[in-house]
C-alpha positions in Angstrom: -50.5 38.1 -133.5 -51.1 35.7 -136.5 -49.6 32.7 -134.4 -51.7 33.9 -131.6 -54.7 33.7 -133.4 -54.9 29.7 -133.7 -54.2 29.2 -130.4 -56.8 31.5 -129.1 -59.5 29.8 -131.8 -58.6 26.5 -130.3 -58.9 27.4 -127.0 -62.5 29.0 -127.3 -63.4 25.8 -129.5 -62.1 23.4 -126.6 -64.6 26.3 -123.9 -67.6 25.8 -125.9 -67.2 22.2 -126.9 -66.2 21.5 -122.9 -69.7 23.6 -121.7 -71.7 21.5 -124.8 -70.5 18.2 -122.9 -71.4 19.7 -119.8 -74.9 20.7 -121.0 -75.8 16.9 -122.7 -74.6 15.6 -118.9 -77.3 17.8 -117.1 -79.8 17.2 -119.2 -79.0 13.4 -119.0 -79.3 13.6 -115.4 -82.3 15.7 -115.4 -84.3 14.2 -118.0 -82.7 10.8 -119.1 -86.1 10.1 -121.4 -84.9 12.7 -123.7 -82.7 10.4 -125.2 -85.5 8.1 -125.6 -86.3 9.7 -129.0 -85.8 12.5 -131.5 -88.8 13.8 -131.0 -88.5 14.2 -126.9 -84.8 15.2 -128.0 -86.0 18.4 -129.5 -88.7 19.0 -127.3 -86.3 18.8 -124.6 -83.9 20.9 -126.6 -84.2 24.3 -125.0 -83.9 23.3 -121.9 -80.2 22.0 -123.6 -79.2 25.6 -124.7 -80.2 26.7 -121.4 -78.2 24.9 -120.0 -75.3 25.2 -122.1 -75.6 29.2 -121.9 -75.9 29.0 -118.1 -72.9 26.4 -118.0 -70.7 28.9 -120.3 -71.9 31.7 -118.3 -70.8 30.2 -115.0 -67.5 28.4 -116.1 -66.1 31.5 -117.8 -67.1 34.1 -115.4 -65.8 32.0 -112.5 -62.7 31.5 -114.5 -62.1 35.0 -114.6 -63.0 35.9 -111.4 -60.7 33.5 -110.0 -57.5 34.5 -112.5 -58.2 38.1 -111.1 -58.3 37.0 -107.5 -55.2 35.6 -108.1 -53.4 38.7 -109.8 -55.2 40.9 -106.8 -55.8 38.9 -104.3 -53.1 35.9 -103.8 -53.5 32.5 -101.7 -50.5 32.6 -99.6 -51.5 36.4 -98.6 -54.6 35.9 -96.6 -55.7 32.2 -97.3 -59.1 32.3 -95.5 -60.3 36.0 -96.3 -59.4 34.5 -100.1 -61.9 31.9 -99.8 -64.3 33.7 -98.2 -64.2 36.1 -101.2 -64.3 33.5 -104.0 -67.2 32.1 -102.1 -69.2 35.5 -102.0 -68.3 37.0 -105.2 -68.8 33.4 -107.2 -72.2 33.0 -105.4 -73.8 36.6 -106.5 -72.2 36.0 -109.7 -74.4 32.7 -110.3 -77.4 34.1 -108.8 -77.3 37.4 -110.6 -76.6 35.0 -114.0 -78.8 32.4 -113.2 -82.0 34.6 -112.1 -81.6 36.5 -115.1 -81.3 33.7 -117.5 -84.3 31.7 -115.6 -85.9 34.9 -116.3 -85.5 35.1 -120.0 -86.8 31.8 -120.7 -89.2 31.4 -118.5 -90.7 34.1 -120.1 -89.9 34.2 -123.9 -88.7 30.8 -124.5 -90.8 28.2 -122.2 -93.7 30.7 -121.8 -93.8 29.8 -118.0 -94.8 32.9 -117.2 -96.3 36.3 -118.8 -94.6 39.5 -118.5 -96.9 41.4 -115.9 -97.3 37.9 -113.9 -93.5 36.5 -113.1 -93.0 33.9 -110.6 -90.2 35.2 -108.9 -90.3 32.4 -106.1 -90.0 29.9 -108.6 -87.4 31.3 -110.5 -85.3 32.5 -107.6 -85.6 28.5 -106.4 -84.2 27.6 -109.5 -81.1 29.3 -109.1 -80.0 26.8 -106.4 -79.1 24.2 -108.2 -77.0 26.5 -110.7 -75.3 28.3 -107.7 -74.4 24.3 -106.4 -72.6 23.7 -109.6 -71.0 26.8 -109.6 -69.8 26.6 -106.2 -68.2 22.8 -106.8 -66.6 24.6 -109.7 -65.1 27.2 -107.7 -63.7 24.6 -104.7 -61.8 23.0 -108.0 -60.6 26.3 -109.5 -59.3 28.1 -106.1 -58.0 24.4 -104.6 -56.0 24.6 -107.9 -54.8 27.9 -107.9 -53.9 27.4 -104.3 -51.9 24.5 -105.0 -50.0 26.0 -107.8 -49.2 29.3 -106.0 -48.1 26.9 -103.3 -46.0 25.2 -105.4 -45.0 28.2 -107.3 -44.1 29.6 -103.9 -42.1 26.6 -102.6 -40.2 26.6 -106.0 -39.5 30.1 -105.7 -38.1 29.8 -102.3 -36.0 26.5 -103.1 -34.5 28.7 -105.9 -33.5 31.3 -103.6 -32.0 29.3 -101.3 -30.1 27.4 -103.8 -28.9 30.6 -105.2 -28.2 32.0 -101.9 -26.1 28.6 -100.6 -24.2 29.0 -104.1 -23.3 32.4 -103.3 -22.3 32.0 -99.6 -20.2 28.6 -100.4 -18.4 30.5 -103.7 -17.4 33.4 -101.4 -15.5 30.8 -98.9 -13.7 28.8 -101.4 -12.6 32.8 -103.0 -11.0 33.1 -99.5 -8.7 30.4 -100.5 -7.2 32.2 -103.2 -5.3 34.9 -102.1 -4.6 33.4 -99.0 -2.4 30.8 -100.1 -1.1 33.3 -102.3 -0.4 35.6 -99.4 1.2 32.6 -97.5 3.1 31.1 -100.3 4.7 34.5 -101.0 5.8 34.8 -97.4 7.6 31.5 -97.4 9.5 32.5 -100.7 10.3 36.0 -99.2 12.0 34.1 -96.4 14.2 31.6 -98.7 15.2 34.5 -101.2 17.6 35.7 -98.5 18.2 31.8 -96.9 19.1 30.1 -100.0 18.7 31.2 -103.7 18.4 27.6 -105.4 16.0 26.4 -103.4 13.8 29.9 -103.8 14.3 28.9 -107.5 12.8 25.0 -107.0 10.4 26.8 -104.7 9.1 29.1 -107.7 8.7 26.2 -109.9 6.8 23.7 -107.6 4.4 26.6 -106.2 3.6 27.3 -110.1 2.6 24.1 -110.4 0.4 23.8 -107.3 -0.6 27.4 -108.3 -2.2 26.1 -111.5 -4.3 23.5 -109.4 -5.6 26.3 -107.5 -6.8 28.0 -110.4 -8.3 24.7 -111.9 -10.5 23.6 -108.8 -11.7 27.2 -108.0 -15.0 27.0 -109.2 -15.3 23.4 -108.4 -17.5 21.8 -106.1 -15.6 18.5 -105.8 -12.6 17.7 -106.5 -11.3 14.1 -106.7 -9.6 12.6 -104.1 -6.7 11.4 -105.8 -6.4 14.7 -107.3 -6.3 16.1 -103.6 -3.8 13.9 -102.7 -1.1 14.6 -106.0 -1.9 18.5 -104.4 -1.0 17.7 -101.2 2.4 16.1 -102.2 3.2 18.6 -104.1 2.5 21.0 -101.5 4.5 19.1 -98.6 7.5 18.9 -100.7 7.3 22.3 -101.7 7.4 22.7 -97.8 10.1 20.2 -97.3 12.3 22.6 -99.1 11.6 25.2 -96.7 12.0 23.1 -93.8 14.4 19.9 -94.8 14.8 17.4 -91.9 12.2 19.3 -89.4 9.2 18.1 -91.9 8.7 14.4 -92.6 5.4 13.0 -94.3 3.4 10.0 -95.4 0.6 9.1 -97.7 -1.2 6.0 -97.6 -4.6 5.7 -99.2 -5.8 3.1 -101.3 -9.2 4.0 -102.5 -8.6 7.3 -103.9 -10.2 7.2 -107.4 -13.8 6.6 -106.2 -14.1 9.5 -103.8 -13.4 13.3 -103.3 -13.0 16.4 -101.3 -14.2 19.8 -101.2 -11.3 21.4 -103.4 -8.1 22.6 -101.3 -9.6 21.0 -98.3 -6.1 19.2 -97.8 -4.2 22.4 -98.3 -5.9 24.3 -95.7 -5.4 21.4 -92.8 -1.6 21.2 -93.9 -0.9 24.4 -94.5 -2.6 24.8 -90.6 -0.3 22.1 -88.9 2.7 24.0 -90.4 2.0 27.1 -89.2 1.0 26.4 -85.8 3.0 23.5 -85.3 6.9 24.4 -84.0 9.2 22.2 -86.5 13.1 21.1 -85.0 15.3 18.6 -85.5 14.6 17.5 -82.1 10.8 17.5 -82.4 10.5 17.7 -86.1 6.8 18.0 -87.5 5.6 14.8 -89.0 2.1 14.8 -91.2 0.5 11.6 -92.0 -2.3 11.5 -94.3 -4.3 7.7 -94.2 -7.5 6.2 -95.2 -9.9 4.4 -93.0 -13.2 3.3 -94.9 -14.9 6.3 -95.9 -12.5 8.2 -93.7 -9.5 10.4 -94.9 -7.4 10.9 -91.7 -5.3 13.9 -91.6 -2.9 13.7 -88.3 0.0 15.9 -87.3 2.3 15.9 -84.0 1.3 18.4 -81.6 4.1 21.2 -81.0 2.3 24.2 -80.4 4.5 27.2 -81.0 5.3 29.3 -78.4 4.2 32.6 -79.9 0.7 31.3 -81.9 0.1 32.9 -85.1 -3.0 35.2 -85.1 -6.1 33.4 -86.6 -7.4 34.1 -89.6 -10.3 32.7 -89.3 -9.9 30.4 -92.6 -8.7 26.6 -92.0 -10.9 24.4 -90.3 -14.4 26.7 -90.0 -13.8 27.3 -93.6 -13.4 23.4 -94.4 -16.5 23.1 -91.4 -19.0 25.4 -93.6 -18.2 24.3 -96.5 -18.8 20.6 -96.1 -22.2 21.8 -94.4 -23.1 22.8 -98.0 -22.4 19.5 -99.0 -23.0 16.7 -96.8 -24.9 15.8 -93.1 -21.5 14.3 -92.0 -19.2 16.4 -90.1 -15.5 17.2 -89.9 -14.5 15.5 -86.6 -11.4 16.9 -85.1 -9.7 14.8 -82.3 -6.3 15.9 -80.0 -4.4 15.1 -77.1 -0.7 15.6 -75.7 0.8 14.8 -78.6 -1.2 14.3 -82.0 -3.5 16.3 -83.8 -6.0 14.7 -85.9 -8.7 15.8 -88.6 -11.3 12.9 -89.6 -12.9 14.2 -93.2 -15.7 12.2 -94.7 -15.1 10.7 -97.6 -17.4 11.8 -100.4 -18.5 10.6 -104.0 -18.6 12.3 -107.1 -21.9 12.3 -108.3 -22.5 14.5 -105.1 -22.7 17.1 -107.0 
């Protein structure tokens, strides 16, 4: 409450110095020869409180009016019955403030009129130019409180988007998880039975892709070059499954200055392998190249006979989640006999 209290005395100090200066200004442009002298000065000084009351009167009662219009009664709700209202209620506030003030002095301070003889036509006109005033004051106060619930509301909405895009683009890059896991496991199943040292090198290189996994998952870019140690990794991890019916190759010479949703390159390889048949005959070969601000992923076309069942995670996964990121899209291109992914290239300070 104490800290309170200085804040609230400065505030009411700013309010009445604020109405003073507005008070000096009407009576400037009312009755510039006041200034002419002291003695005019304080002849002329009534009508200066008058005007400061009726300005303190007005400013703070339309102030509050229009801060409880906008607890009660928002903007973005019903914009026109709002203004409407502001411009109804504001204007039988001033009269009701300014008749009854014009009243008072007219009759106890300038001695206008007596008591039993009032000149209510005169002092009803003067409560035009006070309702004007109060009227200009209120299209200031409501545009401003329009404009900052509009911005309120356009910041509100932006956060809630951003929020919900965060959200939605966590959840696919979770997918990736336990479905490499899931695959990974499956391959080393198979070479348990096939061949026990190379389910042993197997162990150790999937460990070590495993642990990039885990480092990227709540990325939202990883480098390229990063990317690309993964994806060698990964294809040699799947030469040892394969030997002579996988063959790759690598060539990209700007890797440092760009990069990839993470696992991007995981999910297109780990696609071509398992809808791709591999044989000595036809064996599978991957090529992974750069051209400008390209990254072109390309495989030999060998459908299997019997396609795996989709999973629905690969390339709408790797689709959506460069949607979050960038206008460009992932352009996939095939014929006869080669499969090809075109990935925009990105930069770091994406993010």
């Amino acid at each position: 409450v104490n800290s309170q209290n200085p804040f609230r005395t400065k505030k009411i100090t700013s309010f009445l110095l604020i109405n003073l200066g507005l008070a000096f200004a009407i009576q400037l442009i009312l009755c510039p020869q006041c200034y002419t002298s002291i003695a005019i000065f304080i002849e002329g000084l009534d009508d200066l409180i008058y005007s400061f009351i009726l300005s303190s009167f007005l400013s703070g009662g339309i102030g509050f009016i229009v801060a409880k219009a906008d607890e009660h009664f928002p903007w973005l709700d019903a914009p026109f019955s709002r203004l409407i209202f502001d411009i109804l209620v504001v204007s039988a506030y001033t009269f009701i403030v300014s008749f009854c003030l014009a009243t008072i002095f007219s009759i106890y301070v300038w001695d206008y009129f007596k008591l039993e003889e009032v000149g209510w036509k005169a002092i009803f006109e003067s409560t035009k130019l006070p309702i004007t005033i109060a009227l200009i004051i209120t299209l200031v106060l409501t545009s401003r409180s329009f404009l900052m619930e509009w911005r309120q509301a356009a910041i509100d909405a932006e956060q809630m988007r951003n929020e919900r895009l965060s959200w939605q683009y966590q959840s696919l890059k979770d997918q990736l998880n336990p479905h490499f896991l899931f695959n990974s496991l499956n391959v080393l199943s198979n070479l348990v039975y096939e061949d026990a040292d190379q389910a042993n090198a197997f162990i150790e290189k999937l460990s070590k892709i495993y642990r990039y996994v885990l480092d990227v998952q709540y990325e939202e870019l990883a480098g390229l070059d990063r990317e690309l140690a993964f994806a060698q990794n990964y294809l040699e991890l799947q030469e040892l499954r394969f030997g002579s019916k996988l063959s790759y190759v690598i060539k990209v010479n700007e890797s440092a200055k760009y990069a990839l949703p993470p696992l991007t390159l995981q999910l297109l390889l780990e696609n071509a392998i398992k809808h791709n048949a591999a044989t000595k005959d036809k064996p599978l070969i991957i090529s992974i190249t750069q051209e400008n601000d390209l990254l072109k992923v390309t495989n030999t076309f060998n459908p299997r006979a019997s396609e795996p069942e989709e999973s629905g995670i690969g390339l709408k996964n790797i689709k959506e989640r460069y949607g979050f990121l960038t206008d460009r899209e992932v352009v996939i291109e095939k014929n006869e006999a080669l499969f090809e992914v075109n990935l925009p290239l990105l930069t770091n300070t994406l993010s």
